[in-house]
N, C-alpha and C positions, 0 to 999 in steps of 0.2 A: 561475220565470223563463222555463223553454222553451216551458210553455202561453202565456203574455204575448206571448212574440216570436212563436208562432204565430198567434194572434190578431189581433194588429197586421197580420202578412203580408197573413194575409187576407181581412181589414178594407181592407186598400191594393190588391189582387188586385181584389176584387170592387167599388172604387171608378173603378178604369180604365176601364170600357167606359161607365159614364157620362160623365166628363170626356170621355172622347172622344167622345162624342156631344153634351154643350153645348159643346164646342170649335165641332164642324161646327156645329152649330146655331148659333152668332156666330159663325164667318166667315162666313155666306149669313147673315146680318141683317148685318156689316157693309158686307160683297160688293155686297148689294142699295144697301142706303144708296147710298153712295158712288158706285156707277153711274146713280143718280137724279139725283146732281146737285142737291141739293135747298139750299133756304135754311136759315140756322142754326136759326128759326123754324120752318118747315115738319119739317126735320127732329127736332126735341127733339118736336114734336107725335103725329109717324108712328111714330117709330123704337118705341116701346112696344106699341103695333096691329102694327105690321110682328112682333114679336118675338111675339108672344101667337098670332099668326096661326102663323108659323114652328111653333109648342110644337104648336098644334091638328092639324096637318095632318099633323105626325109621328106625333101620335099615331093620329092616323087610317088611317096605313098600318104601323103596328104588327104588326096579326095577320100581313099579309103577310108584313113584312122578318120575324117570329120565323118563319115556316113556311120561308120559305125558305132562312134560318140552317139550321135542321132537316135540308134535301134538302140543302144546299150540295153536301156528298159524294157523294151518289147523282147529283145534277145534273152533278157536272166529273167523274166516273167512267162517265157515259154510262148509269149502272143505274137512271134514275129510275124506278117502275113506273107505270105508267097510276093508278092511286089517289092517290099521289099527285102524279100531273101534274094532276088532277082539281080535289085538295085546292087545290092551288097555282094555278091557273086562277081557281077560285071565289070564293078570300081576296084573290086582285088584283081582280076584279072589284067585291068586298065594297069592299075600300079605295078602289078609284077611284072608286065611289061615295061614301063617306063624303067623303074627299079633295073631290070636288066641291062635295058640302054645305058645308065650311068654308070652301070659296071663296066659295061664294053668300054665306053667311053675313058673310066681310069685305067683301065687294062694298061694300055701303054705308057700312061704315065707315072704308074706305083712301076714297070718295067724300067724305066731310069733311073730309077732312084735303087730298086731292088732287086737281087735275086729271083726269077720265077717260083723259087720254093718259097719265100718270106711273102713274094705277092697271094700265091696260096693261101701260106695263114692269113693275111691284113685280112683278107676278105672274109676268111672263116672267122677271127676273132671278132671282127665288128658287127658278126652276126649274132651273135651271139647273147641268147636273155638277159636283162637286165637284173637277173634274180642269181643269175652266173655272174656279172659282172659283179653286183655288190655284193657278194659272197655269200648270197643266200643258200645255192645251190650246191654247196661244195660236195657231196656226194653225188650228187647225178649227173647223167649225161646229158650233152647239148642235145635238142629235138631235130 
């Protein structure tokens, strides 16, 4: 029974940091939505591209956010060493590259579904902090 309940634990343990990443992931697909403004039409067409685009670009800057998980401590401790500021320089570059590519890549497909003005905002709103999205931010400007 004790191995069972350990199990379980952490089965539940190691399912948290997922959920909490398709959490943020639908709120910045509903976020976006809904700042669009869009018809009942238009959106039941986008919102699936919107959310598949969302998935892509996460994934795209993966290496980064795990390297930087990594330094977290050596970064807010002030010990980061040149190696890895190095590391960490090269995988943001990596991903903002990649990152780009999947932008290119919806380009023409939020273009079917949208307006080039509405394709404008999706890509600005989905940029958009997380501290903006949950209403943290309501006085300041996006960065």
């Amino acid at each position: 029974m004790k191995k069972f309940l350990l199990l379980l634990t952490a089965a539940l343990l190691l399912s948290i940091p997922t959920t909490f990443a398709a959490s943020k992931l639908e709120k910045r697909h509903a976020y976006t939505l809904k700042n669009l403004n869009l018809d009942k039409k238009t959106e039941a067409a986008f919102s699936p591209i919107l959310m598949q685009y969302l998935k892509d670009k996460k994934e795209a800057g993966k290496k980064y956010d795990d390297l930087k998980d990594k330094y977290k401590a050596a970064e807010k401790a002030g010990t980061l060493t040149d190696n890895q500021a190095t590391q960490l320089l090269e995988a943001k570059m990596e991903c903002d590259a990649a990152e780009l590519e999947v932008k290119k890549r919806y380009y023409p497909e939020f273009l079917k579904v949208l307006r080039p003005k509405k394709v404008y905002y999706a890509f600005d709103l989905s940029n958009d902090k997380m501290s903006k999205i949950d209403g943290r931010d309501k006085d300041k400007d996006k960065d």
